[in-house]
Short mmCIF file of the C-alpha atoms (twelve columns), coordinates in Angstrom:
data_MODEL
# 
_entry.id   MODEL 
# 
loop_
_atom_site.group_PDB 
_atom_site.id 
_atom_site.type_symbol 
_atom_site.label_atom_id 
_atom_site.label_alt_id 
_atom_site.label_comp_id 
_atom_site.label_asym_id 
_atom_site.label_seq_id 
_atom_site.Cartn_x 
_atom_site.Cartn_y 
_atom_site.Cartn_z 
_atom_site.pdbx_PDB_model_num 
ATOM 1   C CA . UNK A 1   76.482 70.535  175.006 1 
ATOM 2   C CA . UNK A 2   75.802 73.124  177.649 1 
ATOM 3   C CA . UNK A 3   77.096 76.696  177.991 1 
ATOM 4   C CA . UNK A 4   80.560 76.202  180.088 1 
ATOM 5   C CA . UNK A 5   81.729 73.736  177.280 1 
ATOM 6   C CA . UNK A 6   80.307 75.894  174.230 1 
ATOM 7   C CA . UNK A 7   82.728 78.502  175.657 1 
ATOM 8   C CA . UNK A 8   85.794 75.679  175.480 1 
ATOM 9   C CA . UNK A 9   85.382 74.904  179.378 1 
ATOM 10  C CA . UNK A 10  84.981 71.575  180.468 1 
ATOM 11  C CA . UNK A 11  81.469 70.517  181.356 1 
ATOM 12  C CA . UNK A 12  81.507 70.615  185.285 1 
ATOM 13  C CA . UNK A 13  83.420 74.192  184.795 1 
ATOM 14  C CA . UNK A 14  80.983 76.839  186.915 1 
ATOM 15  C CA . UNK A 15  81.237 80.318  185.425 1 
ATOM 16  C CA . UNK A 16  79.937 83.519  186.788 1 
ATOM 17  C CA . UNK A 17  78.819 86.289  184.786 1 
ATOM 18  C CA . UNK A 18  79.361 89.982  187.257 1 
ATOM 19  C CA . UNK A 19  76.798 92.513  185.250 1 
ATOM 20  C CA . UNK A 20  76.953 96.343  185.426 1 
ATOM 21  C CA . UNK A 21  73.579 97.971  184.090 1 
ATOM 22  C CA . UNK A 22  73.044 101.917 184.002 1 
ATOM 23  C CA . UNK A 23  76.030 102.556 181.687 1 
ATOM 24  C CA . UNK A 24  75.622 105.895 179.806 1 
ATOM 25  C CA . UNK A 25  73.802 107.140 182.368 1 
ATOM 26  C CA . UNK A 26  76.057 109.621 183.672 1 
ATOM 27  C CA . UNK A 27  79.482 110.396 183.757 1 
ATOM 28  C CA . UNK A 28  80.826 108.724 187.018 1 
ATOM 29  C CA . UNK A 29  78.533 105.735 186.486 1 
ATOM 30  C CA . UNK A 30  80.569 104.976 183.042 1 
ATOM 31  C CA . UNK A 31  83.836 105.800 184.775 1 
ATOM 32  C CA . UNK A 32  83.319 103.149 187.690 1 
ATOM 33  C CA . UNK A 33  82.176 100.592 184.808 1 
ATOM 34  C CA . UNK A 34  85.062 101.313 182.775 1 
ATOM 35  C CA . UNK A 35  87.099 101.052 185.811 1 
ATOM 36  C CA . UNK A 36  85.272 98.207  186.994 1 
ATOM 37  C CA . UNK A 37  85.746 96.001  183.668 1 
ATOM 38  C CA . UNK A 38  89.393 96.745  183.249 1 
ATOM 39  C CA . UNK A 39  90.181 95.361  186.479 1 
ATOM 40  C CA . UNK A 40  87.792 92.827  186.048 1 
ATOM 41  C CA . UNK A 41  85.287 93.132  188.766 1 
ATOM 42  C CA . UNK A 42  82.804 92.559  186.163 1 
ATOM 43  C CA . UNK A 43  82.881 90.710  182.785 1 
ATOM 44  C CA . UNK A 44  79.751 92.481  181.205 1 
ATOM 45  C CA . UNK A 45  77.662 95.542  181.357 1 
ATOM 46  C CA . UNK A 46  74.961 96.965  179.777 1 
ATOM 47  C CA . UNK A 47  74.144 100.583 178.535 1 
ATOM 48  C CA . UNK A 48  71.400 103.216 178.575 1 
ATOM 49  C CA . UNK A 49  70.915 104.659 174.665 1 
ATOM 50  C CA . UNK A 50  68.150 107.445 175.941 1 
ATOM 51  C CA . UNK A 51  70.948 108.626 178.540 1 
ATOM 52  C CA . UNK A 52  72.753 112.281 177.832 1 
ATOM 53  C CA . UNK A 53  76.326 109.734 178.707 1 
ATOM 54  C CA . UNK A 54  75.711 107.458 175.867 1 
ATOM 55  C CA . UNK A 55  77.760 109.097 173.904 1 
ATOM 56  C CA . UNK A 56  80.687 108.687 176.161 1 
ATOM 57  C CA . UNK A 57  79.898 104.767 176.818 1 
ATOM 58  C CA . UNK A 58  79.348 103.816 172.982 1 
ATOM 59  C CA . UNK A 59  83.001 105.174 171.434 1 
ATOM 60  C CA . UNK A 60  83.996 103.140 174.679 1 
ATOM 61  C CA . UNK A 61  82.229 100.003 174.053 1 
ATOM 62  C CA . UNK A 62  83.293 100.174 170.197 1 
ATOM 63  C CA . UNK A 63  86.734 100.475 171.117 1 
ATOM 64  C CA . UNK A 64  87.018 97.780  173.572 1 
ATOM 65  C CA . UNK A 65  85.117 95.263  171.836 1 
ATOM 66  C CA . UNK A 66  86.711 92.366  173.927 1 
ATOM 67  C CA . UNK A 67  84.006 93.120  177.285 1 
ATOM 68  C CA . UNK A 68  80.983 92.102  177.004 1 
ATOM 69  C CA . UNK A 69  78.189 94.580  176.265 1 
ATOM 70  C CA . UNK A 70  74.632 95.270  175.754 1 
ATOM 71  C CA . UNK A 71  71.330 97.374  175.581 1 
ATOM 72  C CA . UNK A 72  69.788 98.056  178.553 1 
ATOM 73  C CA . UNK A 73  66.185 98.568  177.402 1 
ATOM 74  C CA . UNK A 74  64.909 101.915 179.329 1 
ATOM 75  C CA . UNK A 75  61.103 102.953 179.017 1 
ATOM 76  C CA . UNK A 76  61.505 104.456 182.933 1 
ATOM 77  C CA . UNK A 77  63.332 107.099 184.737 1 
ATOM 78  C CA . UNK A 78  63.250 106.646 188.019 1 
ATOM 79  C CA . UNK A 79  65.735 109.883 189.557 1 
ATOM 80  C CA . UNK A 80  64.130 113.037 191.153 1 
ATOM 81  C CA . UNK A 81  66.625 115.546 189.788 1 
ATOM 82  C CA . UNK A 82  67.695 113.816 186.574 1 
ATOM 83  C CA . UNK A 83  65.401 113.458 183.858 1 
ATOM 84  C CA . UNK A 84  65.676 111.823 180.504 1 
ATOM 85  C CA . UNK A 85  63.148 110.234 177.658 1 
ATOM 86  C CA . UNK A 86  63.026 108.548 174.363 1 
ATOM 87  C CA . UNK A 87  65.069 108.608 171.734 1 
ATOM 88  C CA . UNK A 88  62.430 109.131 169.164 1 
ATOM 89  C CA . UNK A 89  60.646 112.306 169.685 1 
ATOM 90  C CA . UNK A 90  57.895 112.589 171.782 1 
ATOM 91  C CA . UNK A 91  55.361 113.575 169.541 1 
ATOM 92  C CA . UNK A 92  56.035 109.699 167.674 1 
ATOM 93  C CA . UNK A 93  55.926 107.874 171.301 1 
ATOM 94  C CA . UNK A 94  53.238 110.649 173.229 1 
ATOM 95  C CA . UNK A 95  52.379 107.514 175.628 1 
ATOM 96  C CA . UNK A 96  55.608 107.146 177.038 1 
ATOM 97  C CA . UNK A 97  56.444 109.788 178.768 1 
ATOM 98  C CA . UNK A 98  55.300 112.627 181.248 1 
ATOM 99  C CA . UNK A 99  54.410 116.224 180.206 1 
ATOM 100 C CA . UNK A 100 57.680 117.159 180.231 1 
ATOM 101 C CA . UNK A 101 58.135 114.721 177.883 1 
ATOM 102 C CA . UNK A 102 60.536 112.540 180.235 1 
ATOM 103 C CA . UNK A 103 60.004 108.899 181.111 1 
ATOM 104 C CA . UNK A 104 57.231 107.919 183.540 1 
ATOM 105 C CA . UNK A 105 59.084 107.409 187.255 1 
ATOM 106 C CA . UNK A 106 58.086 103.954 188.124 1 
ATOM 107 C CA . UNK A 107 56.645 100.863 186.020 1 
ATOM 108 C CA . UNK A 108 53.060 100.974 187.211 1 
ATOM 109 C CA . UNK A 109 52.648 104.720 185.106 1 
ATOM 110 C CA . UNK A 110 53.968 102.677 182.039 1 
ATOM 111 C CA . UNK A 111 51.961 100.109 182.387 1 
ATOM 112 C CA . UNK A 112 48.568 102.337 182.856 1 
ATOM 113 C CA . UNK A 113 49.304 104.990 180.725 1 
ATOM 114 C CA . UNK A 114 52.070 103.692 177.251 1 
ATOM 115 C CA . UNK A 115 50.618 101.692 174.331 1 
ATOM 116 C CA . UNK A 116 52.394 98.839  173.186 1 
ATOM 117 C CA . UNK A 117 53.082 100.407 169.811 1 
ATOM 118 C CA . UNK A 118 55.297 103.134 171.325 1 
ATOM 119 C CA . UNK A 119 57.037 100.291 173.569 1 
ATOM 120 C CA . UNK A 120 57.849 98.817  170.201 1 
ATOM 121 C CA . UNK A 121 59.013 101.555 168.340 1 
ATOM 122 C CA . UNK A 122 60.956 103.024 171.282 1 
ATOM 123 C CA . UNK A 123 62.507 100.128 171.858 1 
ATOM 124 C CA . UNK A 124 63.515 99.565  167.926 1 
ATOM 125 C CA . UNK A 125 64.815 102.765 167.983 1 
ATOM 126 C CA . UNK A 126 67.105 102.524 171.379 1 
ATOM 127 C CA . UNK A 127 68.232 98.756  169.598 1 
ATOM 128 C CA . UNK A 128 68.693 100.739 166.232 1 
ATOM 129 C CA . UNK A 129 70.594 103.542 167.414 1 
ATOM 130 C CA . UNK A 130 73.374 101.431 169.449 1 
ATOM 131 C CA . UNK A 131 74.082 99.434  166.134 1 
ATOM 132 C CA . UNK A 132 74.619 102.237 164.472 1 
ATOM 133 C CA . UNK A 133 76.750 104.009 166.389 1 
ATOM 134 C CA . UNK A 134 78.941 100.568 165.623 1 
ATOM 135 C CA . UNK A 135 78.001 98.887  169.261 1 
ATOM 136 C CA . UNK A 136 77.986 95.069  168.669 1 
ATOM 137 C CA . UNK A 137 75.556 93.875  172.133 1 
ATOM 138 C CA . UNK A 138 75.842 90.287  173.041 1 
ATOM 139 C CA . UNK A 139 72.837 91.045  174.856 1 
ATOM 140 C CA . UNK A 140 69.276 92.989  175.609 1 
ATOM 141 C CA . UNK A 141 68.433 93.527  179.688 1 
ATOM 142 C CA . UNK A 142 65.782 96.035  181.020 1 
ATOM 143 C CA . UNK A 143 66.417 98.941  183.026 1 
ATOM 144 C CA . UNK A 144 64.133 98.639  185.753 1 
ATOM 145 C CA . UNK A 145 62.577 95.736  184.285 1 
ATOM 146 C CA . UNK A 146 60.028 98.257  182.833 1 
ATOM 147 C CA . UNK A 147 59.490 95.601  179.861 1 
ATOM 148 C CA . UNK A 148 57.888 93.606  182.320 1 
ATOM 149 C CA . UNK A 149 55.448 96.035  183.736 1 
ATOM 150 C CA . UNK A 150 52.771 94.661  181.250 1 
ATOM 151 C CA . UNK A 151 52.918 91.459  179.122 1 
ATOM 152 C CA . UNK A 152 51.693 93.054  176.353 1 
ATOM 153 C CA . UNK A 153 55.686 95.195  176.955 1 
ATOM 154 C CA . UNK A 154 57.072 91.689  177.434 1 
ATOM 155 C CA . UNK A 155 55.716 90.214  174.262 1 
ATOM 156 C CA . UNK A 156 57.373 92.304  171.910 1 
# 
C-alpha cells in the first residue's frame, strides 16, 4: 500500500506536501505561517524550540492540532543581528555554541568545533521540550540542515 492510499486516496492520487520551516523564530515569521496555513498555502510547518517566538508558535500549534507540525532541529544560527542558542545551558553543551554562547553561524563551525554528545543532548532536549509544552510533531526536519554537517550529527 503506498502513502496516497494509506491516507484514504486512491493509489494514482498525487499529493503535495507545501512546508513552512523557521516557525518560532520571530514574531512576523509565525504570523505569515499562521496566516499561511489557515488559508492553506501550506499544509505543514515546522518550528524552532531554541527561538525567543516559540512560545508564541507552541500554544498555537497545541491549539490547532488539525495542521501538520513539527521540530525543526536547530544546532545553527545563521542571522547577523539576531542571535539565539541551546536550550540546555551552555555550560552542559560548551561545544555548540560561540563565546557568546549563541549558535555557531554556518554548518562548517559545527562540524569542526561541537561533539556529538552535545548534538545529542541538545537535540533531546529541543525534542523534549516541544512534547512537553503539549506539541504533538508528525515530524523532525533540520534547520539549515546542520544535522548533516557531520555524519557523526546525522547518526544520532
Amino acid at each position: 500500500m503506498n502513502s496516497a492510499k494509506k491516507l484514504g486516496f486512491s493509489e494514482n492520487t498525487k499529493l503535495l506536501i507545501v512546508h513552512a520551516d523557521d516557525a518560532g523564530l520571530s514574531h512576523s515569521q509565525n504570523m505569515a505561517t499562521i496566516q499561511s496555513l489557515e488559508k492553506g498555502i501550506v499544509n505543514s510547518y515546522s518550528i524552532m524550540v531554541p527561538c525567543p517566538w516559540f512560545y508564541e508558535m507552541a500554544v498555537f500549534a497545541k491549539n490547532n492540532p488539525q495542521f501538520d507540525n513539527g521540530i525543526h532541529l536547530t544546532l545553527t544560527c545563521e542571522w547577523e543581528n539576531y542571535k539565539f542558542g541551546p536550550v540546555l545551558p551552555v555550560s552542559e553543551v560548551p561545544s555548540l555554541v560561540d563565546e557568546y554562547g549563541h549558535f555557531y553561524k554556518k554548518r562548517e563551525q559545527l562540524r569542526e568545533k561541537a561533539s556529538a554528545e552535545d548534538v545529542k543532548n541538545e537535540l533531546q532536549a529541543q525534542i523534549k521540550k516541544a512534547i512537553k509544552f503539549g506539541i504533538k510533531p508528525t515530524h523532525m526536519d533540520s534547520h539549515m540542515y546542520s544535522v548533516g554537517a557531520s555524519s557523526k550529527f546525522f547518526d544520532i
